[in-house]
N, C-alpha and C positions, 0 to 999 in steps of 0.2 A: 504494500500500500504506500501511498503518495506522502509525503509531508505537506497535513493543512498548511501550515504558513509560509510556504511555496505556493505563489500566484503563476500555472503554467503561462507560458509566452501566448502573445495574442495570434490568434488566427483568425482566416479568411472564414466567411461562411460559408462559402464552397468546402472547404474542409469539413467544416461540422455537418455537413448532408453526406459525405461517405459514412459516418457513419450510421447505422442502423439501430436505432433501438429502437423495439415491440415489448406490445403488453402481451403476456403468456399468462396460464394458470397450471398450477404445479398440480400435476396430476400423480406422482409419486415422491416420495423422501425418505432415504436411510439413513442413519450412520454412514460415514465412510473412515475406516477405523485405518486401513491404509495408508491414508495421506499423511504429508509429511505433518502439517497442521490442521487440526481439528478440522472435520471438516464434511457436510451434508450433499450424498448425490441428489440429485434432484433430474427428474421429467419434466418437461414445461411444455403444456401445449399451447402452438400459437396459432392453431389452426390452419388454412389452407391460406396459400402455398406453400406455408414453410412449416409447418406438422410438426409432431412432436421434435423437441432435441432435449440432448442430457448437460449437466452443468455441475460443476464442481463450487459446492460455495461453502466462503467458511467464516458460516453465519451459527457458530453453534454456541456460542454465550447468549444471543438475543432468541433465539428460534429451536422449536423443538420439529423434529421432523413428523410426527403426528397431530402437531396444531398448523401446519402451515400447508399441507393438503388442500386443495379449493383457495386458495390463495394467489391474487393475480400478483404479477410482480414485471418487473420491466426488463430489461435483457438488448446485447448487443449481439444481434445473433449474423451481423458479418463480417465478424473474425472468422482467420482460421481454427482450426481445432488443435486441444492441447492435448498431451497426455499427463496425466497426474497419476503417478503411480500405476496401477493396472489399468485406469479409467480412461477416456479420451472426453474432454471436456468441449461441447460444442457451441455452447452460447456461453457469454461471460454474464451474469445476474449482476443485477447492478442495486449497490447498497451504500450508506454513509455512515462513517461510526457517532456512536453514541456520547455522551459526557466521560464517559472510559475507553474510548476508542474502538470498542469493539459494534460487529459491524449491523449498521440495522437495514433490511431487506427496504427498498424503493417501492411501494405501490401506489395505487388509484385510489382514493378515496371512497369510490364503490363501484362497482361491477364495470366495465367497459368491456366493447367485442375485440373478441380475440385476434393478436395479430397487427390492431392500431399501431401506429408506426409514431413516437416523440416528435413533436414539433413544439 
C-alpha cells in the first residue's frame, strides 16, 4: 500500500479512463491462509460482459468473509492478473484504510446494477 501523505503526481484525464473500475457483488469469500499477508479470496460478479472474476484482498481486520457475501464493492478489473501464492488474482478490489490503517472494502451506498463502470 501507498503512503497517505504522498500526493501521487498529476495526471491527464485520459489516463484516469484506462483505467476500469466496476461495481461487482461478491458472490463467494474464504480465508486464504496461503498468502503471504492475511488475506480473503473472493468471487465478484460483475455481470455481462465481464462475469465472474477472482481477487485477492487483504481486507481481513475490517471484513469477515461470511458477512461480506451479497456485498457490492468496486474493483479495477483491467489489470493484468497476478499470482499470489497458489491463486491468480484477476481484479484488484479496491479499498481505503481505516483510522489504523487497515483496509476498508469501497462500496455503493445501496444496491446499483452490476458491472456500472466509476465515473
Amino acid at each position: 500500500m501507498s503512503d497517505a501523505s504522498v500526493v501521487a503526481p498529476v495526471i491527464a484525464f485520459d489516463d484516469f479512463l484506462k483505467v476500469d473500475i466496476r461495481v461487482g457483488t461478491i458472490i463467494e469469500a474464504e480465508p486464504f491462509p496461503e498468502a503471504r499477508k492475511p488475506a480473503i479470496k473472493l468471487k465478484i460478479d460483475f455481470g455481462a460482459p465481464i462475469g465472474i472474476k477472482k481477487s485477492s484482498a487483504q481486507i481481513t481486520e475490517n471484513h469477515n468473509p461470511s458477512a461480506i457475501v451479497g456485498t457490492q464493492v468496486l474493483a479495477v478489473v483491467n489489470f493484468l492478473p497476478r499470482q499470489i501464492g497458489p491463486f491468480i488474482s484477476e481484479v484488484l478490489t479496491l479499498g481505503v484504510p481505516d483510522q489504523n490503517g487497515k483496509v476498508m472494502l469501497i462500496r455503493p451506498d445501496s444496491d446499483v446494477p452490476k458491472g456500472g463502470r466509476l465515473y
